[in-house]
Every structure is written in C-alpha cells, then in structure tokens.
C-alpha positions as CSV (number, residue, x, y, z in Angstrom):
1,X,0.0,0.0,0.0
2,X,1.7,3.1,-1.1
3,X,0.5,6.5,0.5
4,X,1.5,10.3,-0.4
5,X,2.0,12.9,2.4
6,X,-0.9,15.5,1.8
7,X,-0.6,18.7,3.9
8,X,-3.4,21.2,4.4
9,X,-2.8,24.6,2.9
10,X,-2.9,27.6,4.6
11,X,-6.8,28.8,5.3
12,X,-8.1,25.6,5.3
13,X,-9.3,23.9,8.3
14,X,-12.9,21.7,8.6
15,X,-13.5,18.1,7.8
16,X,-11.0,16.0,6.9
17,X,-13.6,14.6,4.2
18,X,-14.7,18.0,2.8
19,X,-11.0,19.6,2.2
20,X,-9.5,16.1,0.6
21,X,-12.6,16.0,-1.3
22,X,-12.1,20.1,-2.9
23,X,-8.3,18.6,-2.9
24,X,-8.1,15.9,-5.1
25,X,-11.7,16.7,-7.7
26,X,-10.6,13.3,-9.8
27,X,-11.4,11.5,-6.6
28,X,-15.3,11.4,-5.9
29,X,-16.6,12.3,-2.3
30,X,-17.6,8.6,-2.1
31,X,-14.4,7.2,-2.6
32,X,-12.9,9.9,-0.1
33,X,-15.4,8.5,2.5
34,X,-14.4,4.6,1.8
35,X,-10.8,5.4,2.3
36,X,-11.4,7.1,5.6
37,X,-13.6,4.5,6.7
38,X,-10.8,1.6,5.6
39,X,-7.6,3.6,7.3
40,X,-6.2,4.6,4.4
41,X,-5.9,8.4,5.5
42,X,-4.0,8.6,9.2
43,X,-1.8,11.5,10.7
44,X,1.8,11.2,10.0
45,X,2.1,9.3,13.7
46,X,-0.3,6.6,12.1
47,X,-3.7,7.3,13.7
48,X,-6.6,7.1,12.1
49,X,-8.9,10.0,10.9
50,X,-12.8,9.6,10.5
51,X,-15.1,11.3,8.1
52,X,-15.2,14.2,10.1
53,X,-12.1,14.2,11.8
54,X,-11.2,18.2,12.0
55,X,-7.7,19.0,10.3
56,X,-5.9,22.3,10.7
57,X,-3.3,24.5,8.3
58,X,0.0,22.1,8.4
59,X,-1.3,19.0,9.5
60,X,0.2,16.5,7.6
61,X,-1.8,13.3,6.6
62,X,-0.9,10.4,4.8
63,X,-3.7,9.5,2.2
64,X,-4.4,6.5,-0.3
65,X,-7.2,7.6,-2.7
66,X,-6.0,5.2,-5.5
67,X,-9.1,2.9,-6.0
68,X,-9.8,-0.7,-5.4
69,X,-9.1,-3.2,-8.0
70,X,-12.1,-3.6,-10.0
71,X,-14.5,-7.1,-8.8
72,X,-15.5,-9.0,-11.8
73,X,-18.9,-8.0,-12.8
74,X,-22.1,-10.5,-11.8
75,X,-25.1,-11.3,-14.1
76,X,-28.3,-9.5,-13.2
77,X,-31.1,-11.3,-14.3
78,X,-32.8,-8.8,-15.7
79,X,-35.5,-8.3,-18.7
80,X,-34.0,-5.4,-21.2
81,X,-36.2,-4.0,-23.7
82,X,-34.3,-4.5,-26.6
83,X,-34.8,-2.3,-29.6
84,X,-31.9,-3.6,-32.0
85,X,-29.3,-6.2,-31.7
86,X,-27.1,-8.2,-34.2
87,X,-23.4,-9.6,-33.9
88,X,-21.8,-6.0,-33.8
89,X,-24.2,-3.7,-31.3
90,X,-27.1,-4.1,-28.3
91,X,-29.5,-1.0,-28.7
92,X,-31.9,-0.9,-25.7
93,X,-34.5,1.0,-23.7
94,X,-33.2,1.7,-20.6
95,X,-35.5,2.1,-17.8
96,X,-35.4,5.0,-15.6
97,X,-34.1,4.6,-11.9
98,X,-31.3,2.2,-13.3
99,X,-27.6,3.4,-13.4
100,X,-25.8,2.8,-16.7
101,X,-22.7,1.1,-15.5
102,X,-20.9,0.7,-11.5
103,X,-19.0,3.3,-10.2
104,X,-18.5,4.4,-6.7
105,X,-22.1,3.7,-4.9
106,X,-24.0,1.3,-7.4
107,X,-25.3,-2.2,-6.9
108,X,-25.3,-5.4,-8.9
109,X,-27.9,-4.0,-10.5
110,X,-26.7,-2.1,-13.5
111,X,-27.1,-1.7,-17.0
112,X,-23.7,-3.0,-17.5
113,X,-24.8,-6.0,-14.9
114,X,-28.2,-6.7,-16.8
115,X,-26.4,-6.5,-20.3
116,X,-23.5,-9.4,-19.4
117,X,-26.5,-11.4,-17.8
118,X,-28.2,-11.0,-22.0
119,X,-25.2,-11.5,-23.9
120,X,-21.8,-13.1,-22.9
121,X,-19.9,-11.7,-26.1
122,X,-20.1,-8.2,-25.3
123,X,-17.3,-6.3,-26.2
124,X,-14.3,-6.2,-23.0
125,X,-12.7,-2.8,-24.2
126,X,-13.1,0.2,-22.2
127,X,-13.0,0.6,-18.5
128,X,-12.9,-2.7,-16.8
129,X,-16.6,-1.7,-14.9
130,X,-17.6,-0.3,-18.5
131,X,-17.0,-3.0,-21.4
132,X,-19.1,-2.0,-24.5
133,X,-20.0,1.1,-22.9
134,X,-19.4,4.0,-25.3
135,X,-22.1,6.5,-24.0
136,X,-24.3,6.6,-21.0
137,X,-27.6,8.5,-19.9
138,X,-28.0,9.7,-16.0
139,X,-29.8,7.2,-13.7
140,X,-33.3,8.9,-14.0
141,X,-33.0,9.2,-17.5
142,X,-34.9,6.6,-19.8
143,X,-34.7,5.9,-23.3
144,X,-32.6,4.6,-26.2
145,X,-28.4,3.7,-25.4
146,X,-26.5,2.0,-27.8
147,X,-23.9,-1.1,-26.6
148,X,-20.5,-2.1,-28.5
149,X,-20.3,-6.5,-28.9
150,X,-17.1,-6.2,-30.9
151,X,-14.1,-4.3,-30.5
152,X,-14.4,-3.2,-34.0
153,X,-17.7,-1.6,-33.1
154,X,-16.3,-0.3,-30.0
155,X,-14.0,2.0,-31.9
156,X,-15.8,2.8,-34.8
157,X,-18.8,4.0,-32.4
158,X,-16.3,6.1,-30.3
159,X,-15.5,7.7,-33.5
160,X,-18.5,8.6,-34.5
161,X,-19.5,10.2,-31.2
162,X,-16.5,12.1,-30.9
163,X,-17.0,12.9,-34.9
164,X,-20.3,14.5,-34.0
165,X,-22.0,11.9,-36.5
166,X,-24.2,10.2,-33.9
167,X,-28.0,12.3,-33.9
168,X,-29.5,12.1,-30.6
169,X,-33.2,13.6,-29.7
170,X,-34.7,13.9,-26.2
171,X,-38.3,14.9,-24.7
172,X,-38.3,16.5,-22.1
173,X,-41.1,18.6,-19.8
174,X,-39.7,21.6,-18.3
175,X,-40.6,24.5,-15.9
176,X,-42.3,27.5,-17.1
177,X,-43.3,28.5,-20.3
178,X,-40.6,28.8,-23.0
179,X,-41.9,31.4,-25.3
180,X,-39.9,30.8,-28.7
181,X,-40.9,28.1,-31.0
182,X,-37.5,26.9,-30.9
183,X,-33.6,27.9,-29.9
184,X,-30.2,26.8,-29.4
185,X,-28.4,26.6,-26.2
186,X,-24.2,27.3,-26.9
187,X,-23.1,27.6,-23.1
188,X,-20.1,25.9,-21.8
189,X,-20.1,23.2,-19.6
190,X,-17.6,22.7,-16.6
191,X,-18.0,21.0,-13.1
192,X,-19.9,23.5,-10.7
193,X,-17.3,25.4,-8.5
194,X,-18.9,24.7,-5.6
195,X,-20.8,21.6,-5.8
196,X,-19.5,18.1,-6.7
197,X,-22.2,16.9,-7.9
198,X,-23.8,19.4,-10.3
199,X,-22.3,20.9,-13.7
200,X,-23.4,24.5,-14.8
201,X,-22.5,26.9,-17.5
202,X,-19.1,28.2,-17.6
203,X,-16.9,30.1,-19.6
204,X,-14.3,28.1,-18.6
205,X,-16.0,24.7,-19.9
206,X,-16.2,22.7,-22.7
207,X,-18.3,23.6,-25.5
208,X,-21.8,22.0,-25.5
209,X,-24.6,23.1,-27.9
210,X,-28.2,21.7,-27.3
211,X,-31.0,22.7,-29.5
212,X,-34.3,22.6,-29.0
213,X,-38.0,23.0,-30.2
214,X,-41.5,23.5,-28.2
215,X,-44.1,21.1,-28.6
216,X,-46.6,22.4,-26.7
217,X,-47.6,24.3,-23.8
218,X,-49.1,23.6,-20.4
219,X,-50.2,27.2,-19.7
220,X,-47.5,29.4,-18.4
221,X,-46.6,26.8,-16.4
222,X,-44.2,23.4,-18.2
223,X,-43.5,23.2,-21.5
224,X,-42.9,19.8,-23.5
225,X,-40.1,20.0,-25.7
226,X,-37.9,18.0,-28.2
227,X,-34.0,18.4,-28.0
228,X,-31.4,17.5,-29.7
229,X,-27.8,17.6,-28.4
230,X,-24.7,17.8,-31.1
231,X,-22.5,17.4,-27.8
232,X,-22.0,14.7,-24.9
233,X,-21.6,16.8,-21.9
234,X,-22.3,15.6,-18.6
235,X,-25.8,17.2,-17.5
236,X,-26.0,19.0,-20.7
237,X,-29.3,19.3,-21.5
238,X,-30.2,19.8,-17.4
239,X,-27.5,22.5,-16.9
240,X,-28.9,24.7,-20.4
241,X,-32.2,24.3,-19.6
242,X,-31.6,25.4,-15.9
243,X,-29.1,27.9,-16.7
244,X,-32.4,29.8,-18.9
245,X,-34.7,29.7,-15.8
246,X,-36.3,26.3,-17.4
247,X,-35.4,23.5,-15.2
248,X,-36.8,20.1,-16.3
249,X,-39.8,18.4,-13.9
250,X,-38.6,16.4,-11.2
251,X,-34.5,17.5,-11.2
252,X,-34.3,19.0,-7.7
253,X,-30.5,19.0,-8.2
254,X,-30.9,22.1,-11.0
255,X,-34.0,23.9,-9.3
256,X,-37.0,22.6,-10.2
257,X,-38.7,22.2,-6.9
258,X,-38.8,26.2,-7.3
259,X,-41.3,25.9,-10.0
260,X,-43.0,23.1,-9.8
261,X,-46.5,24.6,-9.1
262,X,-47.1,22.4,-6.4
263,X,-47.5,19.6,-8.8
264,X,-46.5,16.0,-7.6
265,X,-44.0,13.9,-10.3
266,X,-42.8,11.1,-10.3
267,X,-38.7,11.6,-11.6
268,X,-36.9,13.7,-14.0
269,X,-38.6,13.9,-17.1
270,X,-36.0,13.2,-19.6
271,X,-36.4,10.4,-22.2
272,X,-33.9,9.5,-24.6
273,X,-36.4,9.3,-27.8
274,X,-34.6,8.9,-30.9
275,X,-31.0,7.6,-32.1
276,X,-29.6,7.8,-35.1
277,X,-25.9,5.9,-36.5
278,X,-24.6,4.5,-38.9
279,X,-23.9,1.1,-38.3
280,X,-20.3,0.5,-37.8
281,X,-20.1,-3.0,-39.5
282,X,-22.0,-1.9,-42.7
283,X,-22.2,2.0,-42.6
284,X,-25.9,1.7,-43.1
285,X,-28.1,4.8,-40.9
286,X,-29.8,3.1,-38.3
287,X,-32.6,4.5,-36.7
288,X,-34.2,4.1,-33.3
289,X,-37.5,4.9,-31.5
290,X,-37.7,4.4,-27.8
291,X,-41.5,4.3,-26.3
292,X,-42.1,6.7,-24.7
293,X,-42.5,5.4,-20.5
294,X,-45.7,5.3,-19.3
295,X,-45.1,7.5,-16.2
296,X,-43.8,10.3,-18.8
297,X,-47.2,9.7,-20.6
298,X,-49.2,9.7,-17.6
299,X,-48.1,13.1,-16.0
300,X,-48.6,14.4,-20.2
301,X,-52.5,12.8,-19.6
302,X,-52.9,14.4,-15.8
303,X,-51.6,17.8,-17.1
304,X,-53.6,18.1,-20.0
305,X,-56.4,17.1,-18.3
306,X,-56.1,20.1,-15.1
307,X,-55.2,22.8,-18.1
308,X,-58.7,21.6,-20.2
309,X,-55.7,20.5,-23.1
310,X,-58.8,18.1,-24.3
311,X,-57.4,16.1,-27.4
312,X,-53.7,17.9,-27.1
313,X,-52.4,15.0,-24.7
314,X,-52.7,12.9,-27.5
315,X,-51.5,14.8,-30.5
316,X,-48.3,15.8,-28.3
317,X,-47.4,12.0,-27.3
318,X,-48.0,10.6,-31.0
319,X,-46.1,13.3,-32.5
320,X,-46.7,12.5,-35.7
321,X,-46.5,15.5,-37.5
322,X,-43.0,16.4,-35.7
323,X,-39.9,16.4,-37.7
C-alpha cells in the first residue's frame, strides 16, 4: 500500500472529508469517504482519521485515494427491452431509476450487470466496470443507449461520437413557459465550483450546444419540448435548460422544486427518444424509437387534463406531425 504525504494549505481547516474531497476533484466524495472508513488516511504518527475528523493549516496526513481493483462484474437477471441487436451492437430502452454502468455507490444491478446477464460476447474494451459502454444516460433518464459487442464496433462508435455523426433527440417537460418556438443553447459546460455533484454553464468549460423546439404548452406553467444535443456533456441538456430559468420536472438538483407549481411527479422527465448511426459493420443509418415510459405519458394525460388540453395530450405523445 503506497501513501502520499498531503498537507493542508494555509486557510483551510474543517473536515478531513470535505478539504480532501475540494483537494483531489478526480477522486469522488464517495471514494474519499471509503478510504477514511478503511484507514487509508492517518496523521503522519499513524492514527486514524474519521469522516469528520477536524484537520488544521499544516497537518500533515498520509492519504491512499487510488481505487480498489475492479470485482469481476455479476449477471443481473434482468428483462432489457431490446430495440436492435445483431453480432456488432445491443440497442436498448433503458428504464429509468437504473444506473448505466458501476461506479463508486452502485449495486449489482446495472445496465452493464443486466447486459453481461443478456449477452456473454459483449465487447471487454473500455474501462474494466464499463465493457461496450461508449455512451451513457443519467440514472433517472430513460430511453434509447446503444452497446459495442465487438471491438471493432467499440472503436468505430467512439468515433462517430467524438465525430459529431451520432443524432440524438430527447423529450423532455420543463418548468415555465418557454416562449420561442424553438432555440439553441451554446453555453459551456464545466463542473460547478462549488458543488460536486452538479455541472453549470461556464466560460471556462467545454463547449456544448443543445437545441431545441417546443411542442406544446401547459399554460404558463411546463413546456414539452424535443431536444437535440450535437455534444456529450455531462448534464447537458439539465444545466442549459436550468441555466435559462427552465429547469426540467422532477431535477431537484438544478431547481426545479422552485417551480414546480405544487404539482407531484414522479422523476426527471428526460427520455432518450430517438437515435440515429450508422452502423459500424456496414455503414448503413440506423434509426431508433424508444416508447415513450408510461409514467412520462401519464403526467402528459394528468396535465392536460387540469389545463382543459382536451385532445392535445394525445396529439403531443403521438407526434406524428413532428420532424
């Protein structure tokens, strides 16, 4: 076990937790927490430090942050809706409420965990927790995510994300009433300065661009809308939407319960819809529909029924004249 000597700067004094956490941002707070909980982070006499073990300017620590080797991953017998598969990729319908692939603080019970348990030839490059994984959607986000079997898919997929060839369309209801027909969000994206856990507009970030278009309103109060984002950035379409006074239903993280209207729903309302690629074994565009959940459709039916909507519910979850 090899540890590095870590000593607190000057002005900082608090939690031992909290200041290694701001100290080391590659490390998440989880992982901090675990390695003060094993005794991997004692004084330089060898004594142990807690979570919230207070440390002062000078102290001297001796921290191991590195993480654990990664566990070989365990089937989870679990039914995916599958909306494509053949030798080269897995396109499914992922549920909401289930995490993409492990990382600090997941169960068995993964994407990643479900997909081994449906195929035993997916593809084993990438990050040992992540094999085939070459995008992911946020653990309350549903809809359409597209899985590498071969290696050959792997890379050619990567490509094509990085490339900017991959077309991905969400719905998604947010607060308030967004007045324009349609618009394009162009804000930067970086981690939020002073929480972990959130992202938010920057002009220090990476570019992001997410358009959008409105597809109806629910008085002045949510708006259903289709995006589209030409970028991968974590959060993206939460942080724009947020960061122009529309957060979407459900996301407490980016302010929603502010404008909620009192109204009662079930998640974040964010649905992967569409996905469009070319396949990476025979260049052919591929194009995917993922149904639309039926709690998304149910809070569509409750609010068009309390804002006398009448048919609209309908004509907005067909969308049949949208292009």
């Amino acid at each position: 076990m090899v540890k590095e000597i870590f000593i607190c700067p000057d002005g900082q004094h608090g939690r031992v937790d909290k200041i290694l956490a701001e100290h080391f941002p590659e490390v998440s707070r989880n992982l901090v927490k675990k390695a003060l909980e094993s005794g991997l982070v004692t004084t330089k006499d060898g004594a142990r430090l807690e979570p919230k073990s207070k440390i002062h300017p000078g102290d001297h620590l001796l921290v191991d942050l590195q993480r654990p080797e990664a566990q070989p991953l365990v089937p989870y017998n679990y039914s995916l809706s599958v909306l494509f598969e053949d030798e080269s990729i897995l396109v499914v319908n992922k549920p909401a409420g289930m995490v993409t692939h492990p990382g600090d603080g997941t169960g068995g019970d993964t994407l990643v965990h479900a997909m081994i348990h449906h195929s035993s030839d997916i593809c084993p490059v990438g990050a040992p927790n992540r094999p085939g994984i070459v995008h992911r959607l946020d653990k309350d986000t549903s809809g359409a995510i597209v899985i590498a079997k071969t290696e050959e898919a792997y890379h050619a997929l990567v490509s094509q994300f990085t490339e900017r060839l991959v077309d991905k369309q969400y719905l998604a209801l947010v607060c308030g009433k967004m007045e324009n027909a349609k618009g394009e969000f162009t804000g930067s994206i970086s981690r939020h300065p002073k929480v972990r856990v959130k992202m938010a507009v920057s002009g220090y970030g990476k570019p992001a661009i997410t358009q959008w278009q409105t597809l109806g309103h629910f008085g002045n109060d949510f708006t259903l809308v289709k995006s589209k984002i030409l970028t991968g950035r974590t959060h993206q379409i939460r942080v724009h939407f947020s960061n122009a006074h529309h957060p979407l239903v459900g996301d407490a993280t980016y302010g929603s319960r502010k404008m909620e209207n009192k109204e009662s729903f079930p998640r974040l309302l964010l649905h992967a819809w569409k996905l469009s690629l070319l396949h990476p074994l025979t260049n052919e565009t591929m194009n995917w529909t993922a149904e639309i959940p039926d709690d998304f459709k149910d809070v569509i039916n409750r609010l068009a029924m309390k804002y006398d909507m009448g048919g609209f519910s309908g004509h907005l979850l067909s969308l049949e004249d949208q292009r």
